[in-house]
N, C-alpha and C positions, 0 to 999 in steps of 0.2 A: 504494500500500500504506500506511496505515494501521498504524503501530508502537503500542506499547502507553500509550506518554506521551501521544501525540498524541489518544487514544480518550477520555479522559477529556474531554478539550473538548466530545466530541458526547454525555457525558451529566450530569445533577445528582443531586443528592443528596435523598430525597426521605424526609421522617421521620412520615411521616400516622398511623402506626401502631406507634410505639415506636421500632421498629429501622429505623437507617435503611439504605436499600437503593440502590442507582444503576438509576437511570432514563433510557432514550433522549430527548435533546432532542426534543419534539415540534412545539413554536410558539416564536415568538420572544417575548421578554418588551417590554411596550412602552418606549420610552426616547427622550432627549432629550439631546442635547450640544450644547455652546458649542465653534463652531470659531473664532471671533475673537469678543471680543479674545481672545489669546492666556496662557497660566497669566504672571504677570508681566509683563504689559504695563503700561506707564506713559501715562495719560490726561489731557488738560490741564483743567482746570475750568471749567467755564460752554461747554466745547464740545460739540455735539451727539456722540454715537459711535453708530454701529450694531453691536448687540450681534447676533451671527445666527449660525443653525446647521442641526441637519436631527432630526429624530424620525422611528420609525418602529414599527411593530409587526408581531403575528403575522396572527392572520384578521380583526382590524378594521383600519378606518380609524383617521387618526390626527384627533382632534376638537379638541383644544385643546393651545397649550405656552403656560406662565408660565413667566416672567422675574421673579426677587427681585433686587436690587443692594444688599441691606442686610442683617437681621440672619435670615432667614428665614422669615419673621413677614408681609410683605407683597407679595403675589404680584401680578402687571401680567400681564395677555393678553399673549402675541406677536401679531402675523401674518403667517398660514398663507400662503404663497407657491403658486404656482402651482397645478395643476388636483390635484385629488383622484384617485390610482390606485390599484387594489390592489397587496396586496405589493409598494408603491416607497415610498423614501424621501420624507417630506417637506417641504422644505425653510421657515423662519421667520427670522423679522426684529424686531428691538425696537430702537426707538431711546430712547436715554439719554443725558439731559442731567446730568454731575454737578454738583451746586450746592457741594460741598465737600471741601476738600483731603483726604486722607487714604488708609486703605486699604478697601479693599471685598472683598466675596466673591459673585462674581456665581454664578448660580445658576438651571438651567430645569429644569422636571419637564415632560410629557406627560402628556396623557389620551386614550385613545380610544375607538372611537365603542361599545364593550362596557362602557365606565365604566371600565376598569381603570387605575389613576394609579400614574408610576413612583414606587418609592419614596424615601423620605429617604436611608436606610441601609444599607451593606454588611450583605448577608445571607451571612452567614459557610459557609453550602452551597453558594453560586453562585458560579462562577468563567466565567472565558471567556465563550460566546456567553449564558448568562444574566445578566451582571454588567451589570442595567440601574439602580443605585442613581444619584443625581443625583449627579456628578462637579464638586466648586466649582469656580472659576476665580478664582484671589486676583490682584487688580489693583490700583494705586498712583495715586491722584489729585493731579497736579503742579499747582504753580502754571504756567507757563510754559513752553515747550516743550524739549526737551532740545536739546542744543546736538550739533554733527557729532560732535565728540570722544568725548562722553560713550555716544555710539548707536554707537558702531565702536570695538571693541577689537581690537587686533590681537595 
């Protein structure tokens, strides 16, 4: 059973015509996330990392995910992991070498194979199973590696 809070997840908000109205989810919106590294992980410098994670969409395939590491501005191919299915996840890989200390905002959008690219920005009508806007991931570039202490709080 399907309570009244829980209903609104399966539909959006839809304003094509002044007023807006809620609409049954029909497809999924295309999207792309960073499962590692992880929001606040700390990276060592001049070390390779493997940035990776998964995209997916509604009736296409998924065609491309970029990977930014920087100000938004300069977008890197991933690559597309395993075989091509419909309606499955699909899983990507970027490997990143940081050249400099500091902090970062890493960052992947999708594209698939209908053209449709996820977007930059919360779109303030989409909540739940539509909330496909790129998701940053802010990470810390160390000189040297964190010591036992530091990694374990107890």
């Amino acid at each position: 059973m399907i309570v009244a809070a829980q209903a609104r997840d399966y539909f959006r908000w839809e304003r094509s015509l002044g007023e807006p109205r809620l609409v049954p989810l029909a497809e999924m919106e295309v999207k792309a996330q960073i499962a590692r590294p992880v929001q606040g992980a700390r990276l060592i410098v001049g070390q390779p990392y493997r940035i990776f994670g998964a995209a997916w969409s509604g009736e296409a395939a998924i065609r491309q995910v970029e990977v930014c590491t920087g100000d938004g501005r300069g977008w890197s191919e991933a690559r597309l992991l395993e075989t091509d299915r419909p309606f499955a996840w699909r899983l990507w890989e970027y490997m990143w070498t940081p050249d400099e200390v500091g902090q970062y905002i890493l960052r992947c959008r999708a594209t698939d194979g209908a053209g449709c690219v996820q977007p930059d920005l919360q779109r303030s009508d989409c909540e739940s199973y539509v909330a496909n806007w790129i998701i940053p991931v802010e990470v810390t570039v160390v000189p040297e590696p964190q010591t036992y202490a530091e990694e374990f709080v107890i």
